[in-house]
C-alpha positions, 0 to 999 in steps of 0.5 A, spaced: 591 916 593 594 920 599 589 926 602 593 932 606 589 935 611 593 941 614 590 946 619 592 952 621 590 957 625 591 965 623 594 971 628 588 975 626 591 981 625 595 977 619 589 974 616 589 978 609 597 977 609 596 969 610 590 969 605 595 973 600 601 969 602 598 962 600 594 964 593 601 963 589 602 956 593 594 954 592 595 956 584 603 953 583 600 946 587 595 945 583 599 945 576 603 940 579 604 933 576 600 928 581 595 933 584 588 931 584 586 937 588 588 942 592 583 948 596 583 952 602 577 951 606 575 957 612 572 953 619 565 956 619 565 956 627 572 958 628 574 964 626 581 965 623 583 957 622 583 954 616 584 947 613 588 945 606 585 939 603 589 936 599 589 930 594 596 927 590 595 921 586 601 917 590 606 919 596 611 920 590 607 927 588 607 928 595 615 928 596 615 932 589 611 937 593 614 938 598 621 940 596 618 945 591 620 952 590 613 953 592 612 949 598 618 950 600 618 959 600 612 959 604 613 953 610 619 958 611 614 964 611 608 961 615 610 961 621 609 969 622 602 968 621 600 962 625 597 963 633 598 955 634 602 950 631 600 947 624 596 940 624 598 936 618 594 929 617 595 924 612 590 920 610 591 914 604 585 913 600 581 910 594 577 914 589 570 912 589 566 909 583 
């Protein structure tokens, strides 16, 4: 299993936009082949930063997501609404039994 972690922080006067930009991606992701989970979390002591957690069953979901039209469409518009660079951290796992 392969986690994602991937933080951003928002412009602040483009946060609606980035919230109403990353629904579609959210919503697409989700319905992927190999996605186990994919959500949006706000910090609750930072304003405008958020973090996607995201759990694909292996590295191949991973390739697959990101070159999908999905994905692809938003990295090219993600940077108009971000005040510092993304932070993306890749964790392999095990689920827990």
């Amino acid at each position: 299993m392969i986690i994602i972690h991937a933080g951003f922080t928002i412009n602040p006067a483009k946060q609606d936009a980035f919230l109403a930009e990353i629904q579609p991606l959210i919503e697409a992701s989700r319905a992927e082949n190999g996605n186990v989970s994919y959500n949006l979390h706000k910090d609750t002591e930072k304003d405008n930063q958020f973090t996607m957690v995201e759990i694909w069953k292996d590295k191949q979901a991973v390739a697959s997501h990101n070159s999908s039209e999905h994905f692809t469409s938003f990295v090219g518009k993600a940077k108009e609404f971000l005040s510092a660079p993304l932070d993306v951290k890749a964790f392999e796992g095990q689920p827990l039994q």
